[in-house]
C-alpha positions in Angstrom: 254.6 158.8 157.6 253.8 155.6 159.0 250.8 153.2 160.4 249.4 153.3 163.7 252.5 155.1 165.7 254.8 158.0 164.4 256.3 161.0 166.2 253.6 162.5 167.9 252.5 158.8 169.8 252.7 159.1 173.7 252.5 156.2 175.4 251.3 155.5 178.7 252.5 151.7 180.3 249.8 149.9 182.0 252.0 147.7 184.9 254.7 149.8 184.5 255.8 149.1 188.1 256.9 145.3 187.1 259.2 143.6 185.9 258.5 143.5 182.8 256.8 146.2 182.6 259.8 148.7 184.1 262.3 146.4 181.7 260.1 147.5 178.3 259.4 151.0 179.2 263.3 151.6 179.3 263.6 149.8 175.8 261.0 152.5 174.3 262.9 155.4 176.1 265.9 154.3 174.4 264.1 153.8 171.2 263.4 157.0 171.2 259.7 156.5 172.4 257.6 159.3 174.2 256.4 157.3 177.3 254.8 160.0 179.3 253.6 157.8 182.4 252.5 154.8 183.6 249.8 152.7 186.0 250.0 150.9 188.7 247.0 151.4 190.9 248.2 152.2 195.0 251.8 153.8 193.6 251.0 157.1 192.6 253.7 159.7 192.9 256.4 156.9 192.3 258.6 157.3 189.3 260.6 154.0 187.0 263.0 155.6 184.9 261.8 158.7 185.4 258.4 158.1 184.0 256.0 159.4 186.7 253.0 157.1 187.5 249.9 157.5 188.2 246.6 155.5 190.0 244.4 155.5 186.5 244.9 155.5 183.0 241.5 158.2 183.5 243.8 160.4 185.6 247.4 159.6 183.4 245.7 160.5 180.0 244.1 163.9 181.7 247.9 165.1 182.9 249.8 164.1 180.4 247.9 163.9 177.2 248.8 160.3 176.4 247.1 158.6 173.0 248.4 155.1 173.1 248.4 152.3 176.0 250.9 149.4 176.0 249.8 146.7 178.6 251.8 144.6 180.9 249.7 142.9 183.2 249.0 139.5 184.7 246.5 137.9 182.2 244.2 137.4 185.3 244.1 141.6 185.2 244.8 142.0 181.6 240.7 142.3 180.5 239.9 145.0 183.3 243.3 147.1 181.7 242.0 147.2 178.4 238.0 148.2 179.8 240.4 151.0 181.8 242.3 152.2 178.6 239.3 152.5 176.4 237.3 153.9 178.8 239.7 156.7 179.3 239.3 157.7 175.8 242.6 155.8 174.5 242.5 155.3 170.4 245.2 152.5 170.5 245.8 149.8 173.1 248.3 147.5 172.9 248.3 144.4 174.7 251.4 142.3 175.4 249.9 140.0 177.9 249.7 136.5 177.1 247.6 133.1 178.4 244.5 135.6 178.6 241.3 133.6 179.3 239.2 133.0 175.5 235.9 133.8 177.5 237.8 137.0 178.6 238.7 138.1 175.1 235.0 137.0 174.0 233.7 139.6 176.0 236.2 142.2 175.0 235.9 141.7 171.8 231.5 142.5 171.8 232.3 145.6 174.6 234.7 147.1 171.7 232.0 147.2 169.0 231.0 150.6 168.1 233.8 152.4 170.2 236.7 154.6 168.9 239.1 152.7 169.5 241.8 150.0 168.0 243.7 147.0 170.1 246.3 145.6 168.8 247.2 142.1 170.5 246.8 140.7 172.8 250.0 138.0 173.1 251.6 140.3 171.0 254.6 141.3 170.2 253.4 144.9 169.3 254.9 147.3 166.6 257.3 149.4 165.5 257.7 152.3 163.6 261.0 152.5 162.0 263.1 155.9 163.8 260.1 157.2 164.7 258.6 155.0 167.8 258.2 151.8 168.8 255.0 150.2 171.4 256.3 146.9 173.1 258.5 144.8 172.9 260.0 144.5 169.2 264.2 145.0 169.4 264.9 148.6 167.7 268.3 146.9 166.2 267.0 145.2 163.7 264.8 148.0 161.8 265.5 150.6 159.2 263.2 153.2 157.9 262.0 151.6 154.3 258.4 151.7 152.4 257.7 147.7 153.3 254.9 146.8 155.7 255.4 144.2 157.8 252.3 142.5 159.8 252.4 139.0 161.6 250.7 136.5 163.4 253.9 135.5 165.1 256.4 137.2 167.4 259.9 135.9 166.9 259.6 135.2 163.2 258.3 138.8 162.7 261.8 139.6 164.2 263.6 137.0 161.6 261.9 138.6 158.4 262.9 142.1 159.5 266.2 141.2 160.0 266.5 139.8 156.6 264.5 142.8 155.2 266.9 145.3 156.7 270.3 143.2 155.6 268.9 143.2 152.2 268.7 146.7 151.8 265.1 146.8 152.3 263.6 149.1 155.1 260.3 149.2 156.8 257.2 151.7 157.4 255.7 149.8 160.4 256.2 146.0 162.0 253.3 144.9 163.7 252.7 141.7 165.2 248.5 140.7 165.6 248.8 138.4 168.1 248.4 134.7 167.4 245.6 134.2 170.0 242.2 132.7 168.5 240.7 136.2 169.3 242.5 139.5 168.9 241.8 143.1 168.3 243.2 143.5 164.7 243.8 141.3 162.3 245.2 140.5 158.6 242.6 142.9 156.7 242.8 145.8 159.2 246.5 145.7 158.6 246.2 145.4 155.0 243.6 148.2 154.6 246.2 150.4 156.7 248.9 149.9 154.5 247.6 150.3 151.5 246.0 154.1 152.3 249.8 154.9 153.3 251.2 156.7 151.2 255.1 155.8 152.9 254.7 152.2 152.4 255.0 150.7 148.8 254.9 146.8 149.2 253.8 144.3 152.1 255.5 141.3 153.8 252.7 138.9 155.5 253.3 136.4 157.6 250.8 133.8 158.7 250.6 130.8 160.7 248.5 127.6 160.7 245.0 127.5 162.8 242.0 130.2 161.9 241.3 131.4 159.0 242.6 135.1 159.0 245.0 134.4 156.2 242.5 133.4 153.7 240.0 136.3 154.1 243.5 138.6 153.8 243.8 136.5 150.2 240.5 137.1 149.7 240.9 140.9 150.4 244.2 141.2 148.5 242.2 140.1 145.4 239.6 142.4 145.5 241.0 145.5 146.7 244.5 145.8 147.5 247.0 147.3 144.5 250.3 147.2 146.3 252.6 144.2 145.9 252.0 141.5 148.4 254.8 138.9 149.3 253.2 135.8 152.1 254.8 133.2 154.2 252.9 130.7 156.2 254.4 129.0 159.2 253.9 125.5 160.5 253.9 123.6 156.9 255.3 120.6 159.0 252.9 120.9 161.7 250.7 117.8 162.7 247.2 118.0 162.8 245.2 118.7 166.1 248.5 119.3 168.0 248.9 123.3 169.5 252.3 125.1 168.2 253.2 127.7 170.3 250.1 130.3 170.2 246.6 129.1 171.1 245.3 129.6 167.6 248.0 127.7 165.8 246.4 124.9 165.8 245.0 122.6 162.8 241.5 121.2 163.7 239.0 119.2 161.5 241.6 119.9 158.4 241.0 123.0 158.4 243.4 125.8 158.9 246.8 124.0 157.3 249.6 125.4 155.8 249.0 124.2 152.8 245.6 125.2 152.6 246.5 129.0 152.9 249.5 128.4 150.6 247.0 127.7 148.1 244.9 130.2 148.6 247.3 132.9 148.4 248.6 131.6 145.4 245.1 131.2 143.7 244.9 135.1 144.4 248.1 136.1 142.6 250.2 136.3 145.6 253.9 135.0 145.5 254.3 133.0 148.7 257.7 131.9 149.9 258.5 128.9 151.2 261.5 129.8 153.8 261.5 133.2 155.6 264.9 134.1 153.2 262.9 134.1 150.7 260.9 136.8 151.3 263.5 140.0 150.8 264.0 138.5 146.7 260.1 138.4 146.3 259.8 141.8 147.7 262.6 143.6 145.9 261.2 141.9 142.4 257.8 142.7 143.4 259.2 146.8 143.7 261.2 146.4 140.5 259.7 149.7 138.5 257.8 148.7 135.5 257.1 145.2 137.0 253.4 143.9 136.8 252.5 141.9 139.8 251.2 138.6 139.6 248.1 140.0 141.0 247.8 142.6 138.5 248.2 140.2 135.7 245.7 137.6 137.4 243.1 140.7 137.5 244.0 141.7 134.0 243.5 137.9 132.7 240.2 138.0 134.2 239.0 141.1 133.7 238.3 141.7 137.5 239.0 145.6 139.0 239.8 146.0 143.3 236.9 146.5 145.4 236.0 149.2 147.9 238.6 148.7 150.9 235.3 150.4 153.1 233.6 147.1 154.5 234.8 144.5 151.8 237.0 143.0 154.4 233.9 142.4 156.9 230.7 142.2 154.4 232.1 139.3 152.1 233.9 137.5 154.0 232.8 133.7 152.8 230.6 131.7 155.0 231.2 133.7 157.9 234.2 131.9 159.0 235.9 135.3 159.2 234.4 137.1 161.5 234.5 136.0 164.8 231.1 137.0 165.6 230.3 136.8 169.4 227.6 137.6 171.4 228.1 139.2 174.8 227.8 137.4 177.9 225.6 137.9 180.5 228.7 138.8 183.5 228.8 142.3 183.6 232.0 144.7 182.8 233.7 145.1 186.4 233.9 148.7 186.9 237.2 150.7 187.3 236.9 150.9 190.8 236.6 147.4 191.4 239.8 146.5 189.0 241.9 149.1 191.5 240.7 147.4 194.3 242.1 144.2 192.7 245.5 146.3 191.7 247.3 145.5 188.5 
């Protein structure tokens, strides 16, 4: 088993006619990925790599039978893609797209309230299923099929802690990466609520960045609800404040959102933090020691505290309401479908 993408995922590539988009699709065919078409609106009938492509997701998803949209568009394009994808009935978008407008991903975020679907990203690196499939851009090498749970804020550092995961012995269930954008489609306590209802994985690596506060609502949900062994890292501990690193929502603003701040609070919940990346595999292979009590076991057993429902503690408690990005929906309307064709992605 595994989280989010298995066996049975088919994937359809949004932008599959460009270059990056024709580059990653061959990756996931030689992954081993079922990609079963793609979009690009005006090139219907075309074929890139022997994927055949189609004008609309609407019309891909009704030939082929995909369940799962990776996205490679111009960020301009990238909002009216993941309308498309939904709209078609798609339970898992992915979007890779980065430098997507905040007042674009405002207005995604309220039109994906109350609809069946989950995206992951965007200004992602998107995730990976160890020999079963893999949905963007994550390098196959690295993995091995293993119980640990990988989910990250970052990219390229995701890609470092794997690496030393899998040259430690220690395999994976799934990699994901979130997205480090101040607004994205699934974040820490999604992941962590996942993962521990999965039977396959038995331990989780997470790794969090400065700016926002996802990391401590995951602390705060770890404490209350989650039983499997939990190992953090925190990047940026060197980062100055008020100055952006690298994603738009690592960035430390009215002291708020330092390294050291979530350091603490993972370590105030019981959770063994590392302070280097190569750290991380010795935590984790203690942490799965048989026998061994986690520090988060004995912290809950010191204070006499039992985990909370998984069902809505993640959203309902979250303190002060710093967690959820609540936002209300703008007044400019959706662009329909036909309009976004007429633009072409």
């Amino acid at each position: 088993m595994s989280v989010l993408i298995g066996r049975g995922t088919r994937v359809v590539v949004q932008g599959i006619t460009g270059r990056d988009g024709s580059f990653h699709t061959q990756g996931m065919l030689d992954y081993g990925t079922k990609v079963v078409a793609g979009v690009t609106p005006g090139k219907r009938g075309e074929r890139v790599h022997s994927v055949p492509v189609f004008d609309s997701v609407e019309e891909a998803v009704s030939k082929t039978g995909a369940n799962c949209s990776v996205i490679y568009v111009p960020a301009a394009l990238a909002q009216d893609a993941i309308y498309e994808a939904v709209d078609s009935g798609i339970p898992l978008v992915v979007c890779i797209s980065e430098g997507i407008p905040v007042r674009d991903m405002v207005e995604v975020a309220a039109y994906m309230r109350g609809r069946h679907a989950r995206l992951v990203g965007p200004n992602c690196p998107g995730l990976i299923s160890p020999g079963q499939s893999k949905v963007g851009i994550m390098p196959g090498s690295i993995v091995k099929p293993g119980k640990v749970g990988v989910v990250s804020r970052s990219g390229t550092l995701t890609y470092e802690v794997v690496w030393q995961l899998t040259r430690a012995g220690l395999g994976q269930s799934t990699c994901i990466g979130i997205g480090g954008d101040p607004i994205v489609g699934t974040r820490f306590a999604d992941m962590l609520a996942l993962y521990e209802q999965d039977p396959s994985t038995s331990a989780i690596v997470l790794i969090g960045e400065i700016g926002g506060s996802d990391e401590e609502d995951a602390a705060l949900l770890i404490k209350r609800s989650i039983t499997k062994p939990v190992v953090a890292f925190v990047a940026g501990q060197t980062a100055p404040p008020g100055k952006r690193m690298g994603h738009a929502g690592a960035i430390v603003s009215g002291g708020s959102g330092t390294a050291q701040e979530k350091m603490a609070r993972f370590q105030e919940a019981g959770i063994p933090v590392a302070k280097t990346p190569s750290e991380i595999p010795g935590l984790i292979a203690s942490a799965l020691k048989p026998g061994r009590k986690s520090k988060l076991t004995l912290l809950r057993s010191k204070r006499g505290s039992k985990p909370g429902r998984l069902a809505g503690s993640a959203k309902s408690k979250r303190r002060g309401g710093s967690a959820k990005r609540s936002v209300r929906t703008t007044s400019r309307k959706r662009p329909t479908a036909k309009a976004g064709r007429r633009r072409g992605r």
